[in-house]
C-alpha positions as CSV (number, residue, x, y, z in Angstrom):
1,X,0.0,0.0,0.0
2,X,1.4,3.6,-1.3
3,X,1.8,5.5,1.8
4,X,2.2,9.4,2.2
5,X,5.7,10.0,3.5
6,X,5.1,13.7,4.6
7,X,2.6,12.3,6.5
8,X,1.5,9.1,7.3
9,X,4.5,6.5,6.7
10,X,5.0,4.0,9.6
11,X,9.1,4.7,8.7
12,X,10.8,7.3,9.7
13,X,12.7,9.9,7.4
14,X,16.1,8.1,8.5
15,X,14.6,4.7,7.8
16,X,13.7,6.0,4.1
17,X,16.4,7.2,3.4
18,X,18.8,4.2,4.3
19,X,16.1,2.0,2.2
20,X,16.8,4.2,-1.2
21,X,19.7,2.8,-2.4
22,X,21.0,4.0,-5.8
23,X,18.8,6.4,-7.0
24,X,17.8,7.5,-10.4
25,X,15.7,9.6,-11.3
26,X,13.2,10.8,-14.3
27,X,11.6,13.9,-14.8
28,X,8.9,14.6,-17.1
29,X,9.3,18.0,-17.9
30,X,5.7,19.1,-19.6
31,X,4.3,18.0,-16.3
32,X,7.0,19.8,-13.9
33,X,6.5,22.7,-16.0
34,X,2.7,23.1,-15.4
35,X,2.9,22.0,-12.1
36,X,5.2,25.1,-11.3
37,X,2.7,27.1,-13.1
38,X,0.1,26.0,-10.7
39,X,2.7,26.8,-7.8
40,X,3.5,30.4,-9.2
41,X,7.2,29.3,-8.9
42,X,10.2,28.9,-10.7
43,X,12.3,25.8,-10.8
44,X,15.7,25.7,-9.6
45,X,17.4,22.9,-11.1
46,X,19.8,22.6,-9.0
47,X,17.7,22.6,-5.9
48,X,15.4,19.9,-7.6
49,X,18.4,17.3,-8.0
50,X,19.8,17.8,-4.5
51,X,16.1,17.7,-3.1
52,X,15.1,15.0,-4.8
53,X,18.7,12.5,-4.2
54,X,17.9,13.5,-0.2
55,X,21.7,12.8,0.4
56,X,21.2,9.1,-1.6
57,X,23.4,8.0,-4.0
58,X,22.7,9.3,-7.5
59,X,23.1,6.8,-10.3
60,X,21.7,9.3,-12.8
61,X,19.1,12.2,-13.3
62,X,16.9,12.4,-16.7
63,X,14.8,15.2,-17.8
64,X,12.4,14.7,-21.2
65,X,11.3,17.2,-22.9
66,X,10.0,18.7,-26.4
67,X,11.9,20.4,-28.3
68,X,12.0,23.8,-30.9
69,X,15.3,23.4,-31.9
70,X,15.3,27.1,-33.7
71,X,15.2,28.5,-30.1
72,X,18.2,29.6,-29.0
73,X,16.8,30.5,-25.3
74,X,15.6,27.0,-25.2
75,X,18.5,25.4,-26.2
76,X,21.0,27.1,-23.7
77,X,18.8,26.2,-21.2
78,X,18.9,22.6,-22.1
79,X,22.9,23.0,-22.3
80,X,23.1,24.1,-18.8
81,X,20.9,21.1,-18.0
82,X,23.2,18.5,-19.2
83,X,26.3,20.4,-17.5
84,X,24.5,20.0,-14.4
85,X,23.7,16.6,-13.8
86,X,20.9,16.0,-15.6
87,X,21.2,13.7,-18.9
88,X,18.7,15.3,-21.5
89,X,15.9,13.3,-23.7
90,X,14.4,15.9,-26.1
91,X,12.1,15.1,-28.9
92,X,11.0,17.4,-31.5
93,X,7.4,18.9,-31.4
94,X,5.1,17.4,-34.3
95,X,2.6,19.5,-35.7
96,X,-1.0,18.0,-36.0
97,X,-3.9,18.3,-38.6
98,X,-5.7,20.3,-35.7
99,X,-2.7,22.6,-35.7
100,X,-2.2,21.4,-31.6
101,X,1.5,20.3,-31.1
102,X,2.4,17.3,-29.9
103,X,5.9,15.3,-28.3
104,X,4.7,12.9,-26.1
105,X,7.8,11.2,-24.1
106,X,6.2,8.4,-22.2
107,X,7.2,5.9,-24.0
108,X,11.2,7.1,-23.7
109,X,10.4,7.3,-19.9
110,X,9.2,3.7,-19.5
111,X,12.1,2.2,-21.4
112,X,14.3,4.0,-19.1
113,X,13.2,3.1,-16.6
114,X,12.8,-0.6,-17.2
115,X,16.0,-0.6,-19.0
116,X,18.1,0.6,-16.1
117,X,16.0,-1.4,-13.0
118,X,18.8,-3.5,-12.2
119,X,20.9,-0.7,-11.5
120,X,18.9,1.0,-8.9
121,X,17.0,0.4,-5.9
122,X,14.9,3.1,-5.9
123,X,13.2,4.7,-9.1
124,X,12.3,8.8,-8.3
125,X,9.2,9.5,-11.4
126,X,8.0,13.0,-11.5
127,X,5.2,12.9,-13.1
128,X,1.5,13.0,-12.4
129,X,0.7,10.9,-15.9
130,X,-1.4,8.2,-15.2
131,X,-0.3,6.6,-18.7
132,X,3.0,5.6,-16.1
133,X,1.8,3.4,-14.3
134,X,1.9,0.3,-15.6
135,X,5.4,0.7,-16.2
136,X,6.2,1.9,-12.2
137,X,4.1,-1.0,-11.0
138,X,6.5,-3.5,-13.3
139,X,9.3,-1.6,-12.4
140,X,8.4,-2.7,-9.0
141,X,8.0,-6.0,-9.4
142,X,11.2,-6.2,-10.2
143,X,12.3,-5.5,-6.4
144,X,12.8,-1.3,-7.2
145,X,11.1,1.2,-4.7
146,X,9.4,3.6,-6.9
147,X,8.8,7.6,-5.2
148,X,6.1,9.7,-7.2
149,X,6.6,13.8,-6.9
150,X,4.2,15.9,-8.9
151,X,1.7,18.2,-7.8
152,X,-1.8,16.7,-6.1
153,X,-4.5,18.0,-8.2
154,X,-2.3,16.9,-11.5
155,X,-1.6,13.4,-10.4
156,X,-3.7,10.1,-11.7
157,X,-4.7,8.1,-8.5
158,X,-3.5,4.6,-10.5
159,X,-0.1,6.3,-10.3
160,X,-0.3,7.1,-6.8
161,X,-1.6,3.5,-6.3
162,X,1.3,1.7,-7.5
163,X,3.6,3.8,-5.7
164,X,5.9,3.0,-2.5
165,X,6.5,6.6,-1.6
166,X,4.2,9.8,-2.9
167,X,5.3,13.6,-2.4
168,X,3.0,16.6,-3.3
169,X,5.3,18.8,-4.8
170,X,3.8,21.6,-3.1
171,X,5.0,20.3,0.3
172,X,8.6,20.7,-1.3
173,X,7.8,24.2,-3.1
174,X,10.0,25.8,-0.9
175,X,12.9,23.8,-1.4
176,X,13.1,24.0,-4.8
177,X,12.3,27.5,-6.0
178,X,14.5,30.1,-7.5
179,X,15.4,33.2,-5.9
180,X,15.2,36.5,-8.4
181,X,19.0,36.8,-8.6
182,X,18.6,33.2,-10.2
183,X,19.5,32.7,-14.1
184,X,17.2,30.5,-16.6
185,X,13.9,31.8,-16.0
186,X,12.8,29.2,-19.0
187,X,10.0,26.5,-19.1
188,X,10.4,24.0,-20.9
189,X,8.2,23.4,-24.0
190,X,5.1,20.1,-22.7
191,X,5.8,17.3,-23.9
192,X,2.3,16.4,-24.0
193,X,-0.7,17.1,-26.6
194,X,-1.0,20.7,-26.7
195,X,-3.3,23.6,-27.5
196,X,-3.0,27.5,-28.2
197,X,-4.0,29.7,-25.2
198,X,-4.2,33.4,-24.8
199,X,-1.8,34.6,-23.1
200,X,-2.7,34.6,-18.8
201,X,-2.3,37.6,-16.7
202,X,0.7,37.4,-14.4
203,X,2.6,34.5,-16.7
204,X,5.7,35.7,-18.5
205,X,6.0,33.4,-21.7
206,X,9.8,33.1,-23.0
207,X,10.3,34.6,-25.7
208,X,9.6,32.4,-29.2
209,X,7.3,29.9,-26.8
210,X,3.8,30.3,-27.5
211,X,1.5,29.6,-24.4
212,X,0.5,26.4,-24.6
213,X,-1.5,24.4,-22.3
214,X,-2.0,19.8,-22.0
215,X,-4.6,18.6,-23.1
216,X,-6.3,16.9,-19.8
217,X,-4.8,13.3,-18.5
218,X,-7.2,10.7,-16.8
């Protein structure tokens, strides 16, 4: 049974963190990125990774995401990612008939993740996308803890369920927000199915990223 560790886990933080293992870690970047939104914050990186490893040893960090590859913004950003620790799976955005955009990543994530399970004991997934699941749940079968982070309200319950360890990433907001002397103020592009929004009062949009919106997961 997934159990809250913020809250209610019969272990304490000591215990969980001696149980981790080799850590690795996979971050879905579309649903960081709107998760943030919802949070009013921006993400510091480098906060995330150490926040997220707890003092555990890393095996390795991965961040998906779509790509423009004709913005320059974008793709310093995504330099500075792989110079600091985070190994970078990009995949260009497709335009659709519709005229929505579309880079859907799951599939890279749960090959991953399988792929490497014999070289960590604990898998960290943030994500809320219930379309993860089945691959956590096999992942731990194979005798991997798997830790869930995304935000509450954008999370599917079936990948909550399968879970040995969920975090509401607004009970971590503080520890992983940039200060305003802080550089990259860029969000990456979703990775998800995508439609045009009008731009929302308060949000600043990078420049040459439209604002874009997911479609809505189950």
């Amino acid at each position: 049974m997934m159990l809250n560790f913020e809250s209610d886990s019969i272990f304490t933080p000591e215990q969980v963190l001696e149980n981790r293992g080799r850590v690795a870690i996979f971050i879905d970047g579309s649903n960081l990125f709107y998760a943030a939104l919802q949070l009013g914050i921006e993400i510091d990186y480098t906060k995330l990774l150490c926040r997220l490893t707890a003092g555990s040893r890393l095996l390795r960090s991965f961040f998906y995401t779509g790509v423009d590859r004709t913005n320059e913004k974008q793709q310093g950003f995504l330099l500075w990612m792989r110079r600091n620790g985070y190994r970078v799976i990009a995949k260009d955005l497709v335009q659709l008939p519709d005229g929505s955009k579309k880079a859907n990543l799951d599939v890279e994530i749960a090959v991953d993740m399988m792929a490497l399970v014999d070289s960590y004991d604990t898998a960290v997934l943030v994500s809320g996308d219930g379309d993860l699941a089945y691959a956590a749940n096999a992942v731990s079968y194979r005798g991997s803890r798997v830790e869930v982070v995304s935000l509450r309200t954008m999370t599917s319950d079936s990948l909550i369920n399968v879970s040995d360890r969920y975090i509401d990433l607004e009970s971590i907001k503080d520890d992983i927000q940039k200060t305003p002397r802080q550089d990259y103020l860029y969000r990456p592009i979703p990775t998800m199915e995508i439609i045009e929004q009008p731009p929302q009062e308060g949000i600043i949009t990078p420049d040459g990223i439209p604002n874009i919106m997911p479609t809505s997961q189950e």
